[in-house]
C-alpha positions in Angstrom: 242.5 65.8 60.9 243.7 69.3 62.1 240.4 70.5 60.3 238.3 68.2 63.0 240.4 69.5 65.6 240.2 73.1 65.0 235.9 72.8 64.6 236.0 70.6 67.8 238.1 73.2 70.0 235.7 76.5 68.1 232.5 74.2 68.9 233.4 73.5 72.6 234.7 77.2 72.8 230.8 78.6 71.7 229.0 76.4 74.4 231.6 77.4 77.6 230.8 81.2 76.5 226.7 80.8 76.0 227.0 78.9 79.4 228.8 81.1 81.3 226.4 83.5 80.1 223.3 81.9 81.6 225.1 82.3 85.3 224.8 85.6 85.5 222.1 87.8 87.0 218.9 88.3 85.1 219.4 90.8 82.2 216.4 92.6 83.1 218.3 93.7 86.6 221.0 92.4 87.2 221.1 94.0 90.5 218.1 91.7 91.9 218.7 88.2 92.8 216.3 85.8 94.5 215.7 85.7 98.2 214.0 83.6 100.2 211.8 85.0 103.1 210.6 83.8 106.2 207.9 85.4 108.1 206.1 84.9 111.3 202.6 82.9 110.6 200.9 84.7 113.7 201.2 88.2 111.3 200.7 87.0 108.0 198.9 83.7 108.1 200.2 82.2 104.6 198.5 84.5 103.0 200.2 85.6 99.1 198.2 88.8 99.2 199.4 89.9 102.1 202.7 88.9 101.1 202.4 91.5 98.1 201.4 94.2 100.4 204.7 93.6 102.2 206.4 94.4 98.8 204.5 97.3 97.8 206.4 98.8 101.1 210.1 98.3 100.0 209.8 97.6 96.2 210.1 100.4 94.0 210.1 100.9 90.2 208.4 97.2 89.7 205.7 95.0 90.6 205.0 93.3 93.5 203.2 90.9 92.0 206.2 90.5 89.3 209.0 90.6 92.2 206.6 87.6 93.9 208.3 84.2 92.8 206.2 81.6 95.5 204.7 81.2 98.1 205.8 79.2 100.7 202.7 77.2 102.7 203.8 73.4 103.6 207.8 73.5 105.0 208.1 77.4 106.0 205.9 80.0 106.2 207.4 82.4 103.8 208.1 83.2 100.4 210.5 84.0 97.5 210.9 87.4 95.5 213.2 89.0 93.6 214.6 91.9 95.4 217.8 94.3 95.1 220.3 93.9 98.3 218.5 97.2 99.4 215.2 96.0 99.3 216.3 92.8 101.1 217.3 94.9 104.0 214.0 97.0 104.2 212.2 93.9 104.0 214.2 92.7 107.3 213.4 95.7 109.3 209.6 95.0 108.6 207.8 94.0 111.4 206.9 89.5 111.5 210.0 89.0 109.1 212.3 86.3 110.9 215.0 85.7 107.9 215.7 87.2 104.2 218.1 84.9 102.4 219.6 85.4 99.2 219.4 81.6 97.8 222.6 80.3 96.3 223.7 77.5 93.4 225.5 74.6 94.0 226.9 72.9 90.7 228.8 69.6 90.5 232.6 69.6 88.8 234.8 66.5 88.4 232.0 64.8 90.8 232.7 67.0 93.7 230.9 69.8 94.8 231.1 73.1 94.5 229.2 76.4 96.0 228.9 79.4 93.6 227.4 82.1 95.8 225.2 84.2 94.0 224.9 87.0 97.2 225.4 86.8 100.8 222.7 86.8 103.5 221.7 90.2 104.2 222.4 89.7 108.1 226.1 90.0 107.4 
């Protein structure tokens, strides 16, 4: 019986650390998180090109085409990229951005829920 108990509590105890460890920012940097970016159509017309050109001006040390998650063409005109805090705030200095926003996590616990906020907006 205790036997059960014990490989119950060390079983229970493996999957709450591997979990915790998938919350954290991406190993690769974990200074960049996601952002979500919203840009005047007028400028940049939809277009994912142009979108990586926009990049290529406040990325540094990576891709644009790697920091490039989506691209945003029926409910905003936008995108997503993964971009340090710093690069979030060059992007919002570039001319036709309207909003960079880092996008946060919302997880459910004991059926209510909860806001884990990954970063804060970069107009703050």
């Amino acid at each position: 019986m205790f036997s059960r108990i014990s490989l119950i509590f060390f079983a229970l105890s493996i999957s709450i650390v591997f979990s915790s460890r998938t919350l954290g920012p991406s190993p690769a940097n974990p200074l960049t998180k996601i952002y979500t970016v919203e840009v005047d159509f007028g400028l940049y017309h939809g277009d994912c090109k142009q979108y990586q050109q926009l990049l290529k001006k406040v990325i540094q040390g990576r891709s644009p085409k790697n920091a490039l998650v989506y691209c945003y063409k029926e409910s905003i005109s936008g995108f997503a990229a993964e971009l340090t805090a710093e690069e979030a705030a060059k992007l919002r200095g570039e001319k036709g951005i309207i909003n960079a926003v880092a996008e946060e996590k919302l997880y459910l616990i004991d059926g209510k829920p909860y806001r884990y906020r990954l970063s804060k907006d970069i107009n703050n």
